[in-house]
Backbone bond lengths (Angstrom), bond angles and torsions (degrees), N, CA, C in turn:
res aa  C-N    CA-C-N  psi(-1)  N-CA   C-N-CA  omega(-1)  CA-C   N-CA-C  phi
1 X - - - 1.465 - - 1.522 108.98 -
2 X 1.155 120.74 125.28 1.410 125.73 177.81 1.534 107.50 -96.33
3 X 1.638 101.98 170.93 1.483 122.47 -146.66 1.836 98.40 -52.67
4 X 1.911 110.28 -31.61 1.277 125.35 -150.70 1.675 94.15 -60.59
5 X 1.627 102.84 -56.81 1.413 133.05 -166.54 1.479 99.84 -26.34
6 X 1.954 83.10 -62.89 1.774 105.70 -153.58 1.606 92.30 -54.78
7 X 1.319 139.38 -69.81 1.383 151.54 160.54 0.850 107.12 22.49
8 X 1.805 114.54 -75.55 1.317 130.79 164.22 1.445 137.61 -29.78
9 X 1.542 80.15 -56.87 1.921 85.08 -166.15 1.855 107.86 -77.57
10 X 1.242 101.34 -31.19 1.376 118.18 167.47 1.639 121.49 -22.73
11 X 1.268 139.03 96.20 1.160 129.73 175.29 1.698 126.89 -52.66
12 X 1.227 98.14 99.36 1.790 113.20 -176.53 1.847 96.43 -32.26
13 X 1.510 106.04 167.93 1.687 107.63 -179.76 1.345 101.05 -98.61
14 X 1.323 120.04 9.84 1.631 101.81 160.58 1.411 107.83 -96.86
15 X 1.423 127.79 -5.13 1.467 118.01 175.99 1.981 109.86 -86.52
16 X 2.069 90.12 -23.76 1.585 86.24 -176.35 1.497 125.69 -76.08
17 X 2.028 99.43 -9.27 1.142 125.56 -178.99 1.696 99.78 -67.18
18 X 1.286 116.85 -51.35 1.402 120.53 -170.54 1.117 108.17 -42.70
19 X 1.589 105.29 -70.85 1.456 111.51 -163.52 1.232 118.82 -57.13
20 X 1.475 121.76 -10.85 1.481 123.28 -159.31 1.594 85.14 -94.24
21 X 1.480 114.27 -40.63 1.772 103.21 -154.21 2.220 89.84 -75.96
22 X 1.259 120.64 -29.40 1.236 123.37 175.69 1.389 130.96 -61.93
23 X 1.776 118.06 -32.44 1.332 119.01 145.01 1.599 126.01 -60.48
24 X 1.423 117.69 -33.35 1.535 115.89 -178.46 1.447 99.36 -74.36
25 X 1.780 115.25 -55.48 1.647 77.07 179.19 1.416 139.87 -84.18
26 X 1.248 98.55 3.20 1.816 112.92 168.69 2.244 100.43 -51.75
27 X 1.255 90.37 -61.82 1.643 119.04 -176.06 1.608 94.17 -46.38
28 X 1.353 122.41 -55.63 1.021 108.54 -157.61 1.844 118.60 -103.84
29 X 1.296 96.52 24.87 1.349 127.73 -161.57 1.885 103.49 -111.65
30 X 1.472 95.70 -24.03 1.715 113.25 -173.73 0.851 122.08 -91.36
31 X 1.918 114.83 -44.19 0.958 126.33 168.09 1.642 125.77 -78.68
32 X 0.923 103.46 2.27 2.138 127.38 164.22 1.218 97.81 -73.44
33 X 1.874 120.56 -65.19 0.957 124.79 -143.06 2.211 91.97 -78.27
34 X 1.294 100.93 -39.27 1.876 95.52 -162.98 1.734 99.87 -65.48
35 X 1.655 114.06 -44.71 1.211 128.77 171.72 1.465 110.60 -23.62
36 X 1.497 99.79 -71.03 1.781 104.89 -168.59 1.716 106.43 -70.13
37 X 1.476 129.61 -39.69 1.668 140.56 152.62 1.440 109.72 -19.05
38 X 1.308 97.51 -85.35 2.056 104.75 166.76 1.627 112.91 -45.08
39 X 0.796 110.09 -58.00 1.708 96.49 -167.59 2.014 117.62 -80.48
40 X 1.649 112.85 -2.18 0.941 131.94 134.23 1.616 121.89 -41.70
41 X 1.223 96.72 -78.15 1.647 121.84 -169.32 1.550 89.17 -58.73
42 X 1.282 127.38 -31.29 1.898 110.17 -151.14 1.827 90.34 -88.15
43 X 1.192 98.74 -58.73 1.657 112.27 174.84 1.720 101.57 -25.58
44 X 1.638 113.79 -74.65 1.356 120.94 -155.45 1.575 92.50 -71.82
45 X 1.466 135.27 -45.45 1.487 112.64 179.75 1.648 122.60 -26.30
46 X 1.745 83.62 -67.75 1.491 104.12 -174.32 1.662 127.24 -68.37
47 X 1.435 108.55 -34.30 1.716 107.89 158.10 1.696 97.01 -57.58
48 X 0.977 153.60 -100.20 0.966 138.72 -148.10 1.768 150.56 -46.59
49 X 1.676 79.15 -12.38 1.526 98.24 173.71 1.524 126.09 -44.21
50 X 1.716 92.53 -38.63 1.337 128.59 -176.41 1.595 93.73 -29.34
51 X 1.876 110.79 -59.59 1.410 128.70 -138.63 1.328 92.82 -96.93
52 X 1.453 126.37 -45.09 1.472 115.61 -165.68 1.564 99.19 -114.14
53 X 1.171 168.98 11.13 1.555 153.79 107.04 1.368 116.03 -48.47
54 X 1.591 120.43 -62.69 1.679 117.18 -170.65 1.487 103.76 -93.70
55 X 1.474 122.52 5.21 1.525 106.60 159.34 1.280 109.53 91.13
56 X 1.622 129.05 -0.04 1.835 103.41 -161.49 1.455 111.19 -98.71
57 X 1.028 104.09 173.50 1.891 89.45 -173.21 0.952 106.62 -114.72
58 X 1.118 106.39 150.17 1.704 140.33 -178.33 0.937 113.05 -27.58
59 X 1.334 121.60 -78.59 1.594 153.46 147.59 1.478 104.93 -4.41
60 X 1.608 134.99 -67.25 1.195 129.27 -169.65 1.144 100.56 -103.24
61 X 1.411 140.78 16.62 1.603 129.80 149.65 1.475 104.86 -87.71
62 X 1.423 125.96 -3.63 1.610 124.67 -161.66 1.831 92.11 -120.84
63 X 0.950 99.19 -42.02 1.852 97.49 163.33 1.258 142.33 -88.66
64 X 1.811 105.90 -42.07 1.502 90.66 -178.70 1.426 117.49 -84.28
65 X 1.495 136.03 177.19 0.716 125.51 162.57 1.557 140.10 -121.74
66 X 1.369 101.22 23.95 1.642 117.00 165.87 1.158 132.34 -67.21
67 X 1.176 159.18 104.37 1.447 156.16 -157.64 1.481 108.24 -145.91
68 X 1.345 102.56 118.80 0.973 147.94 174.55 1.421 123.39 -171.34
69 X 1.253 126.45 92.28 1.746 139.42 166.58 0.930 128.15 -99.15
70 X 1.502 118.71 5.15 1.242 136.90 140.47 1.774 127.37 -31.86
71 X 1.618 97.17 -61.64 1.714 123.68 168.07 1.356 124.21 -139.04
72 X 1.267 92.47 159.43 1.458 110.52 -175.18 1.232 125.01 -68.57
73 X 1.955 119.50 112.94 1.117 116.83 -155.45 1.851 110.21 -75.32
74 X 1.464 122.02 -159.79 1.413 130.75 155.94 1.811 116.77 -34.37
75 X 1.486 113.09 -39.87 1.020 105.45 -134.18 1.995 92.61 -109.62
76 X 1.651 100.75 3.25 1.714 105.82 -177.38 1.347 90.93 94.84
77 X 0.962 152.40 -7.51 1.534 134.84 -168.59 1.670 96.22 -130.84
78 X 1.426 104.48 154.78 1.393 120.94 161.16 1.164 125.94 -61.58
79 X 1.423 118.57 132.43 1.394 126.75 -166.74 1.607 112.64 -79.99
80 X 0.946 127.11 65.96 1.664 126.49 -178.93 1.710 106.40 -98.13
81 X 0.927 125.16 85.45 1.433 135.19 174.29 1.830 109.93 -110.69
82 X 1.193 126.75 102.91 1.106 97.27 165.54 2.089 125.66 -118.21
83 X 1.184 100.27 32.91 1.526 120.27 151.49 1.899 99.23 -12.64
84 X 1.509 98.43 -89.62 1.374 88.85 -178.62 1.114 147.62 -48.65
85 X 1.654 109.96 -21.33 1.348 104.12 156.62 1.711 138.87 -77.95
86 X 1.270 96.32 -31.17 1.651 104.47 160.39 1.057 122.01 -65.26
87 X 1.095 129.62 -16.46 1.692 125.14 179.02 1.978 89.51 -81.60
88 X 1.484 105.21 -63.17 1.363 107.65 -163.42 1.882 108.48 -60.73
89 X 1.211 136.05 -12.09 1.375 130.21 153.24 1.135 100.79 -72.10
90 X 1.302 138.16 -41.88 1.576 122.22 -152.14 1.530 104.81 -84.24
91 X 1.751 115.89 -24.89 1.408 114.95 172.77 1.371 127.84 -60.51
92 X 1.697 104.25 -37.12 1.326 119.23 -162.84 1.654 101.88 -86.09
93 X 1.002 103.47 -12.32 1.763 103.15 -165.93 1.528 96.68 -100.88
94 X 1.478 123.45 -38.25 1.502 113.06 176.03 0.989 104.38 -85.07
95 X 1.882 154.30 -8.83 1.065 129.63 -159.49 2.139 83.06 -95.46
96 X 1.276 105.98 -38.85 1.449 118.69 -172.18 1.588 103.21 -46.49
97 X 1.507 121.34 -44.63 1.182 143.68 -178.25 1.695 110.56 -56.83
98 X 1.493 113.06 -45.09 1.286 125.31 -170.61 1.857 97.73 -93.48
99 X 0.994 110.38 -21.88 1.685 113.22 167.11 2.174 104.01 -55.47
100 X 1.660 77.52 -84.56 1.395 89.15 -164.24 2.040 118.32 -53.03
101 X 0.885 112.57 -38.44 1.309 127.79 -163.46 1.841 112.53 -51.24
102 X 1.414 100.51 -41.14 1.511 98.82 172.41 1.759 127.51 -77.52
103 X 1.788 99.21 -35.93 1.587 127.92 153.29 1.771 109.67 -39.36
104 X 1.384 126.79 -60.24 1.060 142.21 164.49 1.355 125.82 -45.50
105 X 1.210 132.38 -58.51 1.339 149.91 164.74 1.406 114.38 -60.11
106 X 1.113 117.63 -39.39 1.700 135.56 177.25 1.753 105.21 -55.90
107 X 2.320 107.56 -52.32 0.569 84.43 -154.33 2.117 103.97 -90.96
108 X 1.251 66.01 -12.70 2.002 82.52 -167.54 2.329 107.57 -62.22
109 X 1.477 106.56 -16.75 1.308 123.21 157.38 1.516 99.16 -68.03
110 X 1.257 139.53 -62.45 1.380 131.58 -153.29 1.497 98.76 -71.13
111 X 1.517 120.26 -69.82 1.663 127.59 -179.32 1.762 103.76 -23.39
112 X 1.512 115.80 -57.46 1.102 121.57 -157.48 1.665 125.05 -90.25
113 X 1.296 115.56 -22.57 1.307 149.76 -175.20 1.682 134.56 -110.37
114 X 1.343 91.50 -36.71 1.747 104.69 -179.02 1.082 116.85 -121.36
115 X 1.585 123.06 -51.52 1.198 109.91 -172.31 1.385 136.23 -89.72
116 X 0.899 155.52 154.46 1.808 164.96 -138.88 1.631 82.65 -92.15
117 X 1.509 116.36 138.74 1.387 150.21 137.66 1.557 83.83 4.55
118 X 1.585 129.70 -85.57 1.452 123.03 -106.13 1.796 67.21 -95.85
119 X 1.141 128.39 -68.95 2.127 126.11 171.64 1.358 109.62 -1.56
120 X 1.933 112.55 -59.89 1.235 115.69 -161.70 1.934 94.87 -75.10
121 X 0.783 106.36 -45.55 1.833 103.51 -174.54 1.510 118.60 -49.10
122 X 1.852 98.83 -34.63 1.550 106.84 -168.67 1.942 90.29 -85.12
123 X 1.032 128.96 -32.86 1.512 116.85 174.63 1.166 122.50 -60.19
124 X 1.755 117.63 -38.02 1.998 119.94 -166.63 1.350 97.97 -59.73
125 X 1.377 121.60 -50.96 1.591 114.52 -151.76 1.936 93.42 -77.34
126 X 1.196 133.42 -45.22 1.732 116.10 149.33 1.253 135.02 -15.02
127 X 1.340 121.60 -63.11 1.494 138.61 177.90 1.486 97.16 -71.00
128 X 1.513 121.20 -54.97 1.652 111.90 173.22 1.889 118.30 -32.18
129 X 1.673 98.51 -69.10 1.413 105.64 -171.24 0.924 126.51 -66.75
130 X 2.139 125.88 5.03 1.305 129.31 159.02 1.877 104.51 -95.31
131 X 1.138 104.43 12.07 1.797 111.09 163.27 1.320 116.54 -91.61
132 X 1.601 101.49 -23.42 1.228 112.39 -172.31 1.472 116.63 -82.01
133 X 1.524 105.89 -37.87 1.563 116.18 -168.40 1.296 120.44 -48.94
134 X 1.718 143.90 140.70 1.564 123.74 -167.79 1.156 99.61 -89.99
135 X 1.047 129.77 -160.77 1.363 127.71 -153.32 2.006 106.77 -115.55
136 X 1.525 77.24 -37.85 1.806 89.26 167.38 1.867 113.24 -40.86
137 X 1.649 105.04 -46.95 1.093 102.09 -158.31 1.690 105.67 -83.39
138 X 1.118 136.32 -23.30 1.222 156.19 152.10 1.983 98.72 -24.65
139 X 0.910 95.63 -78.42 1.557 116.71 173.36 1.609 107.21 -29.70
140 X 1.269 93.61 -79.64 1.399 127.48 -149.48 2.325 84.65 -61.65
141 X 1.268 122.68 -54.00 1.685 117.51 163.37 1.247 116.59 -45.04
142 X 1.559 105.04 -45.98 1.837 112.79 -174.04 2.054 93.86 -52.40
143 X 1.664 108.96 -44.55 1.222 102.22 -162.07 1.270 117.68 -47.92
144 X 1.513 94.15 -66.97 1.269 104.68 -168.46 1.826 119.50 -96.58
145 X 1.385 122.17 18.45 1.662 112.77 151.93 1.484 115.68 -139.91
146 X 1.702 121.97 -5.42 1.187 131.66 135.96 1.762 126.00 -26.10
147 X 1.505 90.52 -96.59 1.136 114.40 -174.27 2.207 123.01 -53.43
148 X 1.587 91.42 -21.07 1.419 88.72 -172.13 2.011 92.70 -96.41
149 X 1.538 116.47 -16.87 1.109 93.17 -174.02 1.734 101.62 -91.81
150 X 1.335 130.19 -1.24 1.572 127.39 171.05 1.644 97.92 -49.77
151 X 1.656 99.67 -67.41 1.328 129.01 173.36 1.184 118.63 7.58
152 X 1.873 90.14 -81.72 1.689 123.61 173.89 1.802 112.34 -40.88
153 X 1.046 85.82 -54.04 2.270 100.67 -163.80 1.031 98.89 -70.08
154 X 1.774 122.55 -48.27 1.516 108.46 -137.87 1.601 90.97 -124.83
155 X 1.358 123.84 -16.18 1.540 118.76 179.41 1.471 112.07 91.25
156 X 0.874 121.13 -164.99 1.875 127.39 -162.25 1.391 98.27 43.37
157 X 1.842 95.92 -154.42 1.381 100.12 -167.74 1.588 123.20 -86.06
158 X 1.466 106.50 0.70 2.015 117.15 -177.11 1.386 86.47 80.98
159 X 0.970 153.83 24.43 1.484 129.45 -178.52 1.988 107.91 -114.80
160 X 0.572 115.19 87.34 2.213 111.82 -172.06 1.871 108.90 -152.40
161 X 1.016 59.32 -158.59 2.201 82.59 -177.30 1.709 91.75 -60.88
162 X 1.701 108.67 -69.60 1.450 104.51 -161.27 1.740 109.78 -44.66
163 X 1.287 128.14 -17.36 1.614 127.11 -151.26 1.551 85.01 -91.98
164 X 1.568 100.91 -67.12 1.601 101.30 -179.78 1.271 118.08 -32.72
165 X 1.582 114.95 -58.07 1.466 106.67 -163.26 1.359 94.86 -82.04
166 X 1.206 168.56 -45.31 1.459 132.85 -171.74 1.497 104.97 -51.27
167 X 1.431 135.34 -28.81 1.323 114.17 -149.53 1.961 82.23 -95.57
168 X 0.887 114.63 -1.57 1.673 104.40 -169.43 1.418 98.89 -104.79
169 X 1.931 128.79 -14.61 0.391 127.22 138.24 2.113 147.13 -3.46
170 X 1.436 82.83 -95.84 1.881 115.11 166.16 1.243 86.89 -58.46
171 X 1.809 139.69 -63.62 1.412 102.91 -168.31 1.694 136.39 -71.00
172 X 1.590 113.41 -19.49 0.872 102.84 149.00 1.443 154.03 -90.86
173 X 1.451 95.69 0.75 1.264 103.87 172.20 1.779 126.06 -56.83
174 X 1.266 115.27 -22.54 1.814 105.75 -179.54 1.623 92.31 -81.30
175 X 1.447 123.58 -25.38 1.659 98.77 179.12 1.259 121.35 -77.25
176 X 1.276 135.97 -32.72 1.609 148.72 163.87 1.711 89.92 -44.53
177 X 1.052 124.12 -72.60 1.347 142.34 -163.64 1.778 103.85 -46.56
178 X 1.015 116.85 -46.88 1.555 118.80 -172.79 1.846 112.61 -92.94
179 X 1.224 96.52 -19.39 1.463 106.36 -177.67 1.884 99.82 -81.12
180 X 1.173 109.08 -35.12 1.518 126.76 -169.05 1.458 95.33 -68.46
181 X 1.155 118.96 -59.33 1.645 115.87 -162.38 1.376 96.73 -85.36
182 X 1.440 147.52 -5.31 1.383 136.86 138.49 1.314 116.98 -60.42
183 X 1.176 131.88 -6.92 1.555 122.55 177.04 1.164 93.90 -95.50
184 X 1.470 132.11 -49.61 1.412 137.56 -170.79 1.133 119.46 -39.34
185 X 1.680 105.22 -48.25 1.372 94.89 -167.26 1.596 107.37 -110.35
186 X 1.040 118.32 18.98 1.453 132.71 135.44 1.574 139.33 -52.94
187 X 1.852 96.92 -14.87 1.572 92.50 166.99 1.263 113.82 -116.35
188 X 1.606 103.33 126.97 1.345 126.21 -170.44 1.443 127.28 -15.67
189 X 0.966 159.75 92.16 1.668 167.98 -166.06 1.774 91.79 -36.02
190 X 1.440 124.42 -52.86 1.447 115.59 -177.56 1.622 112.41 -43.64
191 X 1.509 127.08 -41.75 0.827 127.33 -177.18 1.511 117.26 -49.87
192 X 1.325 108.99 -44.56 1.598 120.24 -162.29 1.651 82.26 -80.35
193 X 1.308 134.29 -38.79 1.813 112.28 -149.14 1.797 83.58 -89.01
194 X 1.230 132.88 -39.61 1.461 129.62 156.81 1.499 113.11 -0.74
195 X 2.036 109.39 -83.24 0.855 152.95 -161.78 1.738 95.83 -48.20
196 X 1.356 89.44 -73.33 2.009 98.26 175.37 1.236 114.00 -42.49
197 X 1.691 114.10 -57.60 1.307 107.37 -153.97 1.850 106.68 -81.84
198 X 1.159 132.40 2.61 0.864 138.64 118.23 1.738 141.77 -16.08
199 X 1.344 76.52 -39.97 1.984 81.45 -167.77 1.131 140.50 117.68
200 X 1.846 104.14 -25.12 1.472 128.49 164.60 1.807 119.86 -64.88
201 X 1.510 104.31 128.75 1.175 121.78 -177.28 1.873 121.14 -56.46
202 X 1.153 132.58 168.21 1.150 122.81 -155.67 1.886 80.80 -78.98
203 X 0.979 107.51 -39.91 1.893 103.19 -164.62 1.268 106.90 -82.87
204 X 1.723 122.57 -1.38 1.295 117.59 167.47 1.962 109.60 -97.15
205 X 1.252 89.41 -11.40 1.713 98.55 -172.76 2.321 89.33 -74.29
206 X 1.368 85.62 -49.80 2.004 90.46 -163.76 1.771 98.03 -61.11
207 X 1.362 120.22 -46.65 1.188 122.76 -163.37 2.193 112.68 -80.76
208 X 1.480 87.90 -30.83 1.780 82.22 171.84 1.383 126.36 -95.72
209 X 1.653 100.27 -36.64 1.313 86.80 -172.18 1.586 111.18 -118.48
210 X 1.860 126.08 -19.13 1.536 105.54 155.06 1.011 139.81 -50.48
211 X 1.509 102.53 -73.65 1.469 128.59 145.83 1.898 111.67 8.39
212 X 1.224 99.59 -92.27 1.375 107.53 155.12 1.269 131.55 -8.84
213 X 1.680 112.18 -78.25 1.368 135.03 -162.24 1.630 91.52 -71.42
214 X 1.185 108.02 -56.31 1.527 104.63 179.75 1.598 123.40 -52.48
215 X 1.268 114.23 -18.61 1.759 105.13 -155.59 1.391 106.99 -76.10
216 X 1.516 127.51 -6.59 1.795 101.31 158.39 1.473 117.29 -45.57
217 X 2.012 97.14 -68.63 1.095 103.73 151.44 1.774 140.46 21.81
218 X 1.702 92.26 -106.56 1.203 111.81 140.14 1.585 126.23 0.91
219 X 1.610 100.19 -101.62 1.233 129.00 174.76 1.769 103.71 -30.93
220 X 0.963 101.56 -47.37 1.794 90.85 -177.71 1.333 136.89 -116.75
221 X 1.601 102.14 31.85 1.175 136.17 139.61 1.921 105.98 -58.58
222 X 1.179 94.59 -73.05 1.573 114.18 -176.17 1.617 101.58 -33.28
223 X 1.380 88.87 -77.97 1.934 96.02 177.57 1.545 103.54 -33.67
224 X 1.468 104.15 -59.31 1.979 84.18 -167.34 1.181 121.05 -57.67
225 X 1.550 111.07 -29.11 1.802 117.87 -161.47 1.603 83.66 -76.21
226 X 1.576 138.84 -29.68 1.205 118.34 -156.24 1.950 108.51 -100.88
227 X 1.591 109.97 4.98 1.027 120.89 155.66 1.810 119.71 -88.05
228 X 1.229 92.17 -40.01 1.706 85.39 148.47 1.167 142.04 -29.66
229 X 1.480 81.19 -61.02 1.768 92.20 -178.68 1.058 116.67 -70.95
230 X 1.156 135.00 -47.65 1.881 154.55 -169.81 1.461 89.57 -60.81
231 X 1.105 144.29 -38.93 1.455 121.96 -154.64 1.924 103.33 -96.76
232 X 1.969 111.08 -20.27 1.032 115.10 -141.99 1.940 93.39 -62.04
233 X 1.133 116.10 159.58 1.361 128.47 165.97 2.024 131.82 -110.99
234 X 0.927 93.76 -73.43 1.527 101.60 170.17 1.245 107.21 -66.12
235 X 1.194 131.33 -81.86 1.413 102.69 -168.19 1.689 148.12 -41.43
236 X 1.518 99.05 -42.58 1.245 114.73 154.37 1.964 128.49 -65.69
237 X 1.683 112.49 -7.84 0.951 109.29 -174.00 1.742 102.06 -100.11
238 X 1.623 109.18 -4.61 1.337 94.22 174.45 1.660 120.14 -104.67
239 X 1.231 103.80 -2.53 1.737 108.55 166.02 1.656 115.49 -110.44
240 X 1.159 116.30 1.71 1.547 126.38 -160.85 1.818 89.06 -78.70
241 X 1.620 123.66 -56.10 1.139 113.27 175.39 1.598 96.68 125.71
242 X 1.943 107.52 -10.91 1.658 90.02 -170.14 1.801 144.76 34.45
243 X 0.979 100.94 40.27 1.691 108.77 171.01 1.942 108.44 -110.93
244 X 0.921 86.89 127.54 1.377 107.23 178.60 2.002 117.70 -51.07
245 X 0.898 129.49 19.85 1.597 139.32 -140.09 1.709 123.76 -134.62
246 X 0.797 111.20 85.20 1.904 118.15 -174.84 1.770 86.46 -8.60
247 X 1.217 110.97 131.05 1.469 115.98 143.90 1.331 136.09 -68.73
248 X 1.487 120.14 119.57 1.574 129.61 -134.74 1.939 90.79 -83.62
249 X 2.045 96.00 -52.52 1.554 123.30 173.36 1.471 116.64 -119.35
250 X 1.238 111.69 -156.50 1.275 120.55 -158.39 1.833 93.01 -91.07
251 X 1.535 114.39 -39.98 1.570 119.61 -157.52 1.406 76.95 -109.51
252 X 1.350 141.62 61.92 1.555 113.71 154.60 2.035 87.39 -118.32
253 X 1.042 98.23 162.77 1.946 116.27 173.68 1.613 96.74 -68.84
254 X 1.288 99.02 127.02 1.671 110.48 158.35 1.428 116.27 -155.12
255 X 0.898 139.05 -143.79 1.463 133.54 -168.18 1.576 105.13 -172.94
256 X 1.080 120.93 141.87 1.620 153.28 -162.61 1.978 91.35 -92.79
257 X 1.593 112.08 174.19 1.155 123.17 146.54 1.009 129.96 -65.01
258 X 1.714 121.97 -50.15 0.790 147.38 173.03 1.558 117.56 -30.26
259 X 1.604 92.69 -80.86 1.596 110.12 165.17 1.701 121.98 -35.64
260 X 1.008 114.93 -68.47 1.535 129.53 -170.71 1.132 102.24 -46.80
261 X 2.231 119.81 -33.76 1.307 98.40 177.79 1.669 120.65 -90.10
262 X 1.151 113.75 -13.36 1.515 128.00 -179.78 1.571 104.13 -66.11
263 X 1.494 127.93 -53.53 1.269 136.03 172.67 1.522 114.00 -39.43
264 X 1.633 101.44 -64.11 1.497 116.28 -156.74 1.814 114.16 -96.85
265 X 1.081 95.58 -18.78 1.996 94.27 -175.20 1.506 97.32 -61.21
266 X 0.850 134.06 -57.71 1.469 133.87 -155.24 1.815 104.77 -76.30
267 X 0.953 95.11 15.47 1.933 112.81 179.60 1.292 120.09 -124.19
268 X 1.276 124.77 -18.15 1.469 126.94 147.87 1.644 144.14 -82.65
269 X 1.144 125.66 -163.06 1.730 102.26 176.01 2.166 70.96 -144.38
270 X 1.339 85.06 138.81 1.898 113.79 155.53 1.040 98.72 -32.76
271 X 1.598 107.90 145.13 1.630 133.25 173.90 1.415 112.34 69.31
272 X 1.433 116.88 -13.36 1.872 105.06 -166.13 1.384 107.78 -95.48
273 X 1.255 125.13 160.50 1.747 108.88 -173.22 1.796 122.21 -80.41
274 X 1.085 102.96 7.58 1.820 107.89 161.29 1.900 105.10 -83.49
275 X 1.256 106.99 -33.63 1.415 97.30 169.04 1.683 137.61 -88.37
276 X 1.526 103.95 -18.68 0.616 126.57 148.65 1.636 161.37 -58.03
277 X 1.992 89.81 -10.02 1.024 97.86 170.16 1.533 121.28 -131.06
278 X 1.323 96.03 10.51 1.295 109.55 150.77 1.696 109.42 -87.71
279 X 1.075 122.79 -12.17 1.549 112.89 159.98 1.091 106.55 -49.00
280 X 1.332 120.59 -65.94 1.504 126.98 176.53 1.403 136.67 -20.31
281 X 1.640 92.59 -70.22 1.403 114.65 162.18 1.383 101.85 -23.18
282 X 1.500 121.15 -78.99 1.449 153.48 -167.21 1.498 99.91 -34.03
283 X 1.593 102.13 -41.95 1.575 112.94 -173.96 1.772 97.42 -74.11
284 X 1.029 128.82 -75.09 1.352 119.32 -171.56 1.870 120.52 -50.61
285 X 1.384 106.59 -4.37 1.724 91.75 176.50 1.451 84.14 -100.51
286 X 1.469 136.40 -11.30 1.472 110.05 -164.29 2.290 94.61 -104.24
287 X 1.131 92.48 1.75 2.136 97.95 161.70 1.743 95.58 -91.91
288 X 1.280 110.26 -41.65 1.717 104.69 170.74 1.245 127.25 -42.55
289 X 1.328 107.18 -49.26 1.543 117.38 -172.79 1.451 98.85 -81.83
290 X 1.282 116.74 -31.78 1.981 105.43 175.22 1.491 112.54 -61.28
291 X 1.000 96.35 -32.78 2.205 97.71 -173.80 1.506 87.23 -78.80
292 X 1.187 132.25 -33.86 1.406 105.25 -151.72 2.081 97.60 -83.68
293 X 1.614 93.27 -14.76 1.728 71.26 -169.59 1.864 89.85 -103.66
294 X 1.192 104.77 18.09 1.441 99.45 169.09 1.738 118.91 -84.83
295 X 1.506 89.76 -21.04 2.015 110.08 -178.57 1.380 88.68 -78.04
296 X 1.435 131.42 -58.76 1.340 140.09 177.64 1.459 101.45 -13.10
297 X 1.524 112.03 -81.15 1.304 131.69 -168.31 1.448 112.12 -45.98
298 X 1.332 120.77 -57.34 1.303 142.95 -164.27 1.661 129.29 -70.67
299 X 2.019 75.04 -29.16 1.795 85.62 178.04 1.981 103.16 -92.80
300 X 1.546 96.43 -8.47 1.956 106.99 177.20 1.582 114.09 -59.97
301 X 2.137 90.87 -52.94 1.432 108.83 -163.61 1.960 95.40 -51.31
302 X 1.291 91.07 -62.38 1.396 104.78 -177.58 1.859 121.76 -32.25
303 X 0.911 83.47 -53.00 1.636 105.58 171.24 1.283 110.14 -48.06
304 X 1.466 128.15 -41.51 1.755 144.46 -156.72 1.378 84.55 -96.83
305 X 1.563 140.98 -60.39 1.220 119.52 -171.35 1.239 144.28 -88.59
306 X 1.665 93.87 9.91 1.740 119.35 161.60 1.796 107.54 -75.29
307 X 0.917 129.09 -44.52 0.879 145.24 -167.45 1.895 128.79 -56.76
């Protein structure tokens, strides 16, 4: 074979380019996939230890709501109940949910529907810089003009569900908000000139038939902003009030999952059952986050066969 042949058969450097950019993302496609596997697997080992090393059952870590595994309650056994904290995430995240969602929709209708080009431009970079805000600082406002004005109105200490969810509120509100005006303007323009030429008013065109077309959409905006919320930690752990205790009202102190583990992990030692059962904990927001992107999916499919 002469030099010409070899020339030929020779793989040009845009094919050596291929293969090279096709092993890295193969490579880096594996290590995503083992990454998220392991830290699955490490989570569920260790939440469960709770159940099969220290023995407690299922049943009264999913019902009661006393916690303390620290010591030994009334009954000879360790008090690991965490009842109260699942109720108190699930309050703060749906009441946060029922906050933001109309705020959101209100505003993601105006950006997309009402207001003039130069309105919608002066709003994105707004909704951006509450994406931006850290979470500390969220908190740290809830602390100090949140919590003292609950205080003021409603009495006790301002510290509960209602404090949390306004401040989880504002944070989820720019994701509801940006997810919303991507559905919006996802439904077809024929629809709306339909709507008009019809006869229907501009607020009967947004309210019957976008509105509408959009609400999978919609709908999973909500879900994300309300996985937001469920996972958030610091912020909600500095107005929440941290007490271990079913929330009676809206302004009484209780504590999140979230919280209990941000407070308390760094206060135990590995393997013992105070640490161990905040593994747990750890385990039920990370089955949380599976349902929630399982609604994700479900409320999509749904979405595709309305359509």
């Amino acid at each position: 074979m002469n030099n010409i042949q070899k020339r030929l058969v020779k793989p040009s450097a845009a094919t050596r380019q291929d293969r090279r950019g096709r092993i890295i993302s193969f490579v880096c496609v594996t290590f995503i996939m083992v990454l998220t596997v392991a830290i699955i697997g490490f989570i569920a080992i260790r939440g469960l230890s709770t159940f099969t090393e220290n023995h407690i059952s299922v049943w009264d870590f999913l019902t009661k709501s006393d916690w303390n595994p620290g010591q030994v309650g009334t009954n000879g056994k360790p008090e690991v109940g965490a009842l109260a904290m699942i109720v108190a995430s699930f309050a703060v995240t749906l009441l946060a949910a029922l906050f933001a969602t109309p705020f959101a929709v209100a505003v993601a209708v105006y950006m997309t529907e009402l207001a003039p080009k130069k309105g919608a431009r002066m709003l994105q970079p707004v909704i951006e810089l509450l994406v931006g805000i850290p979470s500390v600082v969220y908190g740290f406002v809830g602390l100090v003009v949140i919590v003292p004005a609950i205080r003021t109105v409603f009495g006790g200490t301002g510290f509960g569900v209602l404090a949390g969810a306004i401040v989880l509120f504002v944070m989820i509100l720019p994701t509801i908000t940006s997810l919303t005006i991507d559905s919006l303007k996802q439904v077809p323009d024929y629809y709306r000139n339909a709507s008009l030429a019809l006869g229907a008013t501009r607020w009967q065109t947004i309210y019957k038939v976008i509105l509408r077309a959009a609400l999978p959409g919609i709908m999973t905006a909500v879900v994300f902003g309300m996985a937001r919320a469920f996972g958030e930690a610091l912020a909600v752990q500095m107005v929440i009030g941290n007490a271990a205790i079913v929330p009676t009202n809206l302004v009484s102190p209780t504590s999140t999952l979230t919280s209990q583990l941000t407070s308390q992990m760094g206060d135990t030692i590995m393997g013992t059952l105070p640490n161990n059962a905040l593994w747990s904990l750890a385990l039920v927001l990370l089955l949380m986050s599976v349902i929630f992107n399982v609604l994700v999916k479900i409320i999509g499919k749904r979405g595709e066969l309305t359509k």
